[in-house]
N, C-alpha and C positions, 0 to 999 in steps of 0.2 A: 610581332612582325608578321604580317600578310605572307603569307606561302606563294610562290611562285605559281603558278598554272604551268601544268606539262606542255601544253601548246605554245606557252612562248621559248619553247628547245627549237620551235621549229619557225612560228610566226614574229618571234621580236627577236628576229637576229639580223645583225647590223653586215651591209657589203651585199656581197655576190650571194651568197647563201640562202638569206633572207629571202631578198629582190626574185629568186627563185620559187622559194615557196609560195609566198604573194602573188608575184604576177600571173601566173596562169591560173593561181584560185579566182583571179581579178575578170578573168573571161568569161565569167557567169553571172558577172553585174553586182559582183560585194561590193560596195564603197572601203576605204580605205580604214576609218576607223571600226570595223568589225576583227580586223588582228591587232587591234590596240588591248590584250588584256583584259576580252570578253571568255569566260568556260566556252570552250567547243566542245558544243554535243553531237556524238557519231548516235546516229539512231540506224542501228543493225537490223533492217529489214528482210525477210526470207518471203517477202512474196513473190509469187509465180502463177504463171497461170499453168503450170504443171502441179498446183499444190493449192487446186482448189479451195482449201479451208483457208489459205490464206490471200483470196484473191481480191480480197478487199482493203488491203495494208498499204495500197499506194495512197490512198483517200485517207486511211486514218490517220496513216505518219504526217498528211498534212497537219492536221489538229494535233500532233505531239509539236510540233515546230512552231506552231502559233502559242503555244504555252512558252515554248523554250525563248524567243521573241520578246515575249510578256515578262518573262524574269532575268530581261538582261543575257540572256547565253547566245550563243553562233551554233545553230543546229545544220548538221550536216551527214545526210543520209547516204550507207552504203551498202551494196545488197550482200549476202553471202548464201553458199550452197543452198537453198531448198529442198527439203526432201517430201514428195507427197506422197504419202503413205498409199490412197487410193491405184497410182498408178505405177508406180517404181517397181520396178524388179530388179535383182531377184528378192530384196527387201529392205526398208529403208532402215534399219536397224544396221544392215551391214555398213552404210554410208553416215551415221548417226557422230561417227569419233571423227572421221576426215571433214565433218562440217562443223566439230568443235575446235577441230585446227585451223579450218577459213577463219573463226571468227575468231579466236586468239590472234593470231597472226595479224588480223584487220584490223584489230582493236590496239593491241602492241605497236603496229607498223607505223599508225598514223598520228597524228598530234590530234589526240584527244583529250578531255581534260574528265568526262564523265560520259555513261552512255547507258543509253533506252533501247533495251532489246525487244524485239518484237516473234511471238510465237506464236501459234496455234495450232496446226497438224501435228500428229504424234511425236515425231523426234526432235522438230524445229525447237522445240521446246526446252528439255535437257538438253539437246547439243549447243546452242550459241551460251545457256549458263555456263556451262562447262566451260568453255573456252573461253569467257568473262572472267569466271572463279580463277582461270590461272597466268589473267592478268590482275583481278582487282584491283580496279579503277571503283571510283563510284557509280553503280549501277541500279537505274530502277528497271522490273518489267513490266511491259505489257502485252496481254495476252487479245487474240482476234477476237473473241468467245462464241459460244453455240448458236447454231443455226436457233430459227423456230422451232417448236414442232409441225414434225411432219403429218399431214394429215390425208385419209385415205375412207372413202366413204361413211363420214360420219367421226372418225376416230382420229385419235393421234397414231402415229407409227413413227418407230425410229431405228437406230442400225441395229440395234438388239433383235428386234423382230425378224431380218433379214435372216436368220439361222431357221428361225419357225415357218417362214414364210419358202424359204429354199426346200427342207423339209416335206413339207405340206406338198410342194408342184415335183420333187422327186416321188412322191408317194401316189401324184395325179388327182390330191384334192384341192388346187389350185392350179388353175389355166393358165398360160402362158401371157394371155392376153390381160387377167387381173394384175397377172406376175408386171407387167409391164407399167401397168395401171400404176400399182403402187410406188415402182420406181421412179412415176413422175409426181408424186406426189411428196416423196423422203425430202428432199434436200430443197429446200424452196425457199429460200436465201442464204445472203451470205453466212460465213461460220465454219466451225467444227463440229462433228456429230454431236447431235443435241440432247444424245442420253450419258451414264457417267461411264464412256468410253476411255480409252487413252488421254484423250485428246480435254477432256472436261478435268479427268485426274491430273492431272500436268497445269493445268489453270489452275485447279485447288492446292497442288503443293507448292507453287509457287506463290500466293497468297497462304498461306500457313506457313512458311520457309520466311515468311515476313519481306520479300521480299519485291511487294508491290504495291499498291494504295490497296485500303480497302475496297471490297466487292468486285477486284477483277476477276474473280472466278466464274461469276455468274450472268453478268449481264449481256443479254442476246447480241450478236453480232449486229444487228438491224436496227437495234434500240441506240436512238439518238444517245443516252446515258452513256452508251461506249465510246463516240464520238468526246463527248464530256472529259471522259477519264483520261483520254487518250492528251487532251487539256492539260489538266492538273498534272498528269505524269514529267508531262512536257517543261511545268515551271517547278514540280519540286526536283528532280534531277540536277538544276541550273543551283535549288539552297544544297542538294546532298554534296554539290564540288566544293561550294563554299565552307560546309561542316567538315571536308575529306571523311566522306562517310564511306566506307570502302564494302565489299561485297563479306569480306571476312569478318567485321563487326558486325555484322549481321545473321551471317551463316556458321554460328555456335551450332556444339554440340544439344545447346537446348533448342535450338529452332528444329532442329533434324529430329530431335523425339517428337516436337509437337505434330511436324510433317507425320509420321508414323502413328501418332493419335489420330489425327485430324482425315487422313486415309482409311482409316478403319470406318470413323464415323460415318463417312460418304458412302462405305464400301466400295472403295477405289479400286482402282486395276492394279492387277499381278504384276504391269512392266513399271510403274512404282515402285518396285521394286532392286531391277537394275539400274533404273536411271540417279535412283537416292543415290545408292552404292556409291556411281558414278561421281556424280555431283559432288558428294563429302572425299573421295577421295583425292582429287581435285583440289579442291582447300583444304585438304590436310585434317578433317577432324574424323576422328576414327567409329567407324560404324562397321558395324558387321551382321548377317543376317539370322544371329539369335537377336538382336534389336528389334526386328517385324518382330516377330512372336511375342516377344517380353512386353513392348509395348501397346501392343494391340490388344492381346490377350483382355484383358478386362473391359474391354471397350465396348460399348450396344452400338448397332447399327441405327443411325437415326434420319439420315435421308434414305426416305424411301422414292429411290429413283432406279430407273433401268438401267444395267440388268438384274439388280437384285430386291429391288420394287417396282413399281408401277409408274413413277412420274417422270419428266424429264427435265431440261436443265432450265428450261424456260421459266418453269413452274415453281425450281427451284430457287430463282431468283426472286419470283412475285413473293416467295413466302417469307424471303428477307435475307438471303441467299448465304453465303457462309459465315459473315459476319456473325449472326444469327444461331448457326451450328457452334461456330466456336465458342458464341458467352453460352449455350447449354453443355459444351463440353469441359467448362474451365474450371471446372472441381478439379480434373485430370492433368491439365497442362501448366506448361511453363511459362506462367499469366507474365514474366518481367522482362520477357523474349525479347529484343529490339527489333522493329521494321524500319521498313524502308523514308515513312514520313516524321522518322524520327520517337513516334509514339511508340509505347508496347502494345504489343498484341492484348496485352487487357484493357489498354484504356483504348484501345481502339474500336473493341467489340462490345464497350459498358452500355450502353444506350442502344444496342442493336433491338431489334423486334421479330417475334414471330409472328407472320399474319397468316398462316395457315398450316397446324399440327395433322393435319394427314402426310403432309410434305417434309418436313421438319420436326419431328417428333419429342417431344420431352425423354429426358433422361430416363423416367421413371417409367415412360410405357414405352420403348423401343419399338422397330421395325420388327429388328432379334437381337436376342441376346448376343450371338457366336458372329464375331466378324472379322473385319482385318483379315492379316496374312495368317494363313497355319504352315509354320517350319518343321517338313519331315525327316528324318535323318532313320539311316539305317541300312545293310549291307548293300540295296539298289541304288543309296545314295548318299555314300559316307560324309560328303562334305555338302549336303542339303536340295531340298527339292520343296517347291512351295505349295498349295492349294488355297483357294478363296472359299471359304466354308459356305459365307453371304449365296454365294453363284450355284450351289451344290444342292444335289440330294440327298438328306438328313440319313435315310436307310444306307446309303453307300457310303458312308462314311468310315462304317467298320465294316471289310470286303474282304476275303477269300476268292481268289475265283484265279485258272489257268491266264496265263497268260497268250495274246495271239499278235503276233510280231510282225509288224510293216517294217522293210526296213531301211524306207525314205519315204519321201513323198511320193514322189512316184512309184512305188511298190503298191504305197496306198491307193492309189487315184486307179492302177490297173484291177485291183480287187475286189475294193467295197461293194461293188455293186454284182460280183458274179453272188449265182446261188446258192452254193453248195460252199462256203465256209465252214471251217473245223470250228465253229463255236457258238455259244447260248450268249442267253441275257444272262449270266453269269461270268463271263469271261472278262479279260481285264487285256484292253487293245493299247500297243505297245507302240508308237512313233518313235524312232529312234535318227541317230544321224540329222538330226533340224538341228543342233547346238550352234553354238559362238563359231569352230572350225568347221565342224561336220557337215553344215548346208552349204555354204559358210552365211553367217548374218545372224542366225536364230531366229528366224521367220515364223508368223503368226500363224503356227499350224498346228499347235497342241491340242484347239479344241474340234480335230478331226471330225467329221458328220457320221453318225454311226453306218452302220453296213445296211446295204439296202432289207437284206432277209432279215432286219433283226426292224428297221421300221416297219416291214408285212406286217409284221405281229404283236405292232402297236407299241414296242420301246422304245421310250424317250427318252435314258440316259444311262449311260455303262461308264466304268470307272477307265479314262483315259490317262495312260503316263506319257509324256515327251521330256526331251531334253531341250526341245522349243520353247516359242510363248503361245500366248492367246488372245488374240482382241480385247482389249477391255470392254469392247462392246458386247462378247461370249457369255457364255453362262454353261453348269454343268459342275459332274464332278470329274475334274481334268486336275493331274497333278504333273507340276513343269517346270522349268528348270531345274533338271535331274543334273545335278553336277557329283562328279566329273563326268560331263560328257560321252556317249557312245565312241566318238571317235577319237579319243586320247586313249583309248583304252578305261576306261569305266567300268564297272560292273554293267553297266547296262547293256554297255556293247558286247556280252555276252550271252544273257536272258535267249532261250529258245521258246517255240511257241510247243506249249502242255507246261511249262513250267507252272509252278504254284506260287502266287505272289501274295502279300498279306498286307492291307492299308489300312491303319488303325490312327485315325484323326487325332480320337482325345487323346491317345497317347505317343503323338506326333512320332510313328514309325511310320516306316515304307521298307519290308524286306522281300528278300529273294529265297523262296526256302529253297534252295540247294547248296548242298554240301561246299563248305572250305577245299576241299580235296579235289570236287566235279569242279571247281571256280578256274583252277589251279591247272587243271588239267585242258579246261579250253580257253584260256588263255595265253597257249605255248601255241595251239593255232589260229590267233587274233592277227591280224595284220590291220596296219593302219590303211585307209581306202588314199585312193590316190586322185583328189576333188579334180584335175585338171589345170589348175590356176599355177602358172610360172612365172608371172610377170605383175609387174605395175601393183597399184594401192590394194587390192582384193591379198594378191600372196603377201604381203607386207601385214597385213592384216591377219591374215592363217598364220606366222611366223609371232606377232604379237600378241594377239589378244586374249584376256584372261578370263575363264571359266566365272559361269553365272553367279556365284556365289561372294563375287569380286570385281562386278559391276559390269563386266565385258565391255570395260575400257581398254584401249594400247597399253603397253606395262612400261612405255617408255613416257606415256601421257601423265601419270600420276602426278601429284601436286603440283606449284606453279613454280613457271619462271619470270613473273613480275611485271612490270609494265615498263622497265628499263630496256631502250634500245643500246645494244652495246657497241654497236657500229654504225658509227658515223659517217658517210663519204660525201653531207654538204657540209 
């Protein structure tokens, strides 16, 4: 027996009810037989032109709707929250769960039968899954994907450089006029930053999460090929309603190890991190973050792309783009995964190719060895704190050194540049209060710009702690997401500057050497800081949200409430 379509609750109902639904759909020139019992696909677009990486999604969702067309289905576009990372304040991290409520809510509310999400900028990305995952419906993704690369007399440049390049014209060996140069040179079509930023890692977990055609990770925003996908996406969505192929048959526990393989291999970004968390607990399959570690741990880094090698995404795609990555990594992984087109992720990537091993490296000669997430734990951060080893300096890895305490952003930004700091290139700078409550959002300021006197003298990298995050476009040794947080009270929100702090990679510790007793004792004078916010979705937010280590989701968001409207009033 043929399964009903969720859309005909709404479009093949007889009377006044119906004649409702219909008619006013009818004022945009449907003909009649399109609610006779065609899938209605909602394609959840987050373009804006506040959220430049995805300012190109009005044109592409065309070509998702020309496939949807092509395979029989009623494709119907709706927008929801945008969050641009580039411009949002105070961070779009903080607004990352209230735009997985728009699209639940959107996706729930309306007679849909399947539906094609559309990401690219940092959070757009995790947040409409998320809020997919706790309706599942049948869903494929499509990602906007990377600009070009950018190029800058003679060379590429991408947002990675932007740290080197700020750097350089604080230090006065770069002119304000090159400075400027180069900034019209970065971004020169459409896309996401073109190196393996946020924004590239979000593309690739959701292509290893199996949860979109092959090669949507990689293919340039520009490149007619995305156009293409954008095609194909459009008419398999239209067989996955006919399969009831749901986002939960999909999003096993073994898709999410492969995600945490297949991260390492790219040496993806840190906020991969929260956003996984996020995502699995959402559908319900249980992950937690001795997972990073366990499974990354044996992994070699094998794209060699920025910030932790030299190529970008562009490059990454000519060389045969993830596809490619994953048949060199599938010694490791869960080869019988199911995607989105029905196939496993092995038969998907059996025939892939690599056309270029500077780019895409062989198992056996890595980028490096040490990549993936490293999970620390230890009295600065009993319930974990993460670093990117890939991004880091080998020598800092194991570090002694005082600690010297900002303790906000703004504490920071009044400081770094006076002269006379109480510390060396030895010392170990302390960002506190950036967490989930503490900023409120967790804002990309973990990978702090060292202190002007410490660049005089030629340092390019000191051991950074936050309870923040970091750009994935960053690099450095910066250790972050310090949970619990500074401002729950944490160990960290105690840490004075002289303290003696001790960061031991291989042996994934992060401690505070001061006394149980000293801990104890300035803790009885810790008060909680009072952020300001009394009102509206920000304090609703301070009152919910759960520490990094637990995906800094709402605690009222967890798993799903289905795609069943319980209330009826046509």
């Amino acid at each position: 027996m043929k399964k009903k379509l969720r859309s005909q609750n709404w479009f093949g109902k007889k009377g006044k009810d119906g004649f409702i639904y219909r008619a006013w759909m009818k004022n945009q020139g449907y003909p009649a037989d399109e609610f006779e019992g065609k899938p209605v696909i909602g394609i959840c677009n987050t373009w804006s032109e506040l959220t430049p990486c995805n300012g190109h999604f009005r044109e592409l969702a065309e070509h998702v709707k020309r496939g949807v067309w092509e395979a029989g289905g009623f494709p119907l576009e709706f927008p929801v929250m945008s969050l641009g990372e580039t411009l949002m304040k105070p961070t779009t991290m903080l607004y990352r769960n209230l735009a997985s409520m728009d699209a639940e809510e959107s996706i729930r509310g309306n007679p849909l039968d399947g539906i094609v999400l559309m990401g690219g900028c940092d959070k757009t990305t995790p947040s409409i899954l998320m809020g997919a995952c706790s309706v599942d419906l049948p869903t494929i993704f499509l990602s906007g994907g990377p600009m070009l690369n950018g190029k800058h007399r003679g060379r590429n440049v991408g947002t990675t450089d932007l740290w080197k390049f700020s750097e350089a014209n604080r230090r006065g060996e770069l002119s304000q006029e090159e400075f400027l140069e180069i900034e019209a040179g970065m971004c020169r079509s459409d896309g996401h930053c073109a190196v393996m930023g946020t924004a590239s890692t979000m593309a690739c977990m959701v292509e290893a999460l199996g949860v979109t055609l092959p090669h949507n990770a990689a293919i340039p925003a520009a490149d007619a090929r995305r156009k293409v996908l954008a095609h194909l996406s459009g008419r398999r969505i239209v067989s996955m309603v006919k399969e009831d192929l749901k986002l939960s048959q999909i999003l096993t526990r073994e898709a999410f190890e492969n995600a945490i393989m297949v991260n390492a291999a790219i040496g993806g970004s840190t906020n991969f991190v929260v956003h996984l968390l996020a995502i699995a607990g959402r559908v319900g399959v249980p992950l937690d973050l001795a997972d990073f570690d366990k499974f990354s741990k044996k992994i070699p880094l094998l794209a060699n792309l920025l910030p932790s090698g030299k190529f970008m995404m562009e490059d990454f795609y000519y060389a045969g783009g993830l596809p490619a990555l994953i048949k060199e990594l599938k010694s490791f992984l869960n080869v019988n995964a199911i995607t989105a087109n029905g196939h496993t992720i092995g038969e998907n990537t059996q025939s892939a190719e690599c056309y270029d091993e500077a780019v895409i490296t062989p198992i056996k000669t890595p980028v490096k060895n040490d990549s993936g997430i490293a999970v620390l734990k230890g009295n600065l951060c009993p319930n974990g704190a993460i670093i990117k080893p890939s991004a880091a300096t080998p020598k800092l890895m194991q570090h002694k050194g005082k600690a010297f305490v900002f303790e906000d952003v703004e504490d920071y930004k009044a400081k770094v540049d006076l002269p006379d700091l109480d510390l060396d290139e030895n010392s170990i700078l302390i960002l506190r209060n950036a967490g989930p409550k503490g900023y409120p959002g967790m804002p990309e300021v973990g990978n702090i710009g060292l202190p002007k006197m410490m660049l005089d003298k030629g340092i390019t990298d000191m051991v950074r702690i936050s309870d923040g995050r970091m750009s994935g476009t960053a690099f450095g040794t910066v250790v972050l997401h310090v949970s619990p947080e500074a401002a729950v009270g944490g160990t960290f929100g105690l840490v004075k500057t002289g303290d003696w702090i001790e960061l031991d990679v291989p042996n994934r510790t992060l401690n505070l050497l001061v006394s149980e007793a000293e801990l104890a004792q300035r803790k009885k004078t810790w008060s909680a800081p009072d952020l300001g916010y009394h009102r509206g979705y920000v304090k609703m937010y301070i009152d919910h949200v759960e520490q990094a280590h637990e995906g800094v989701d709402l605690d009222f968001l967890k798993g799903k409430s289905g795609s069943e409207v319980k209330r009826d009033s046509h």
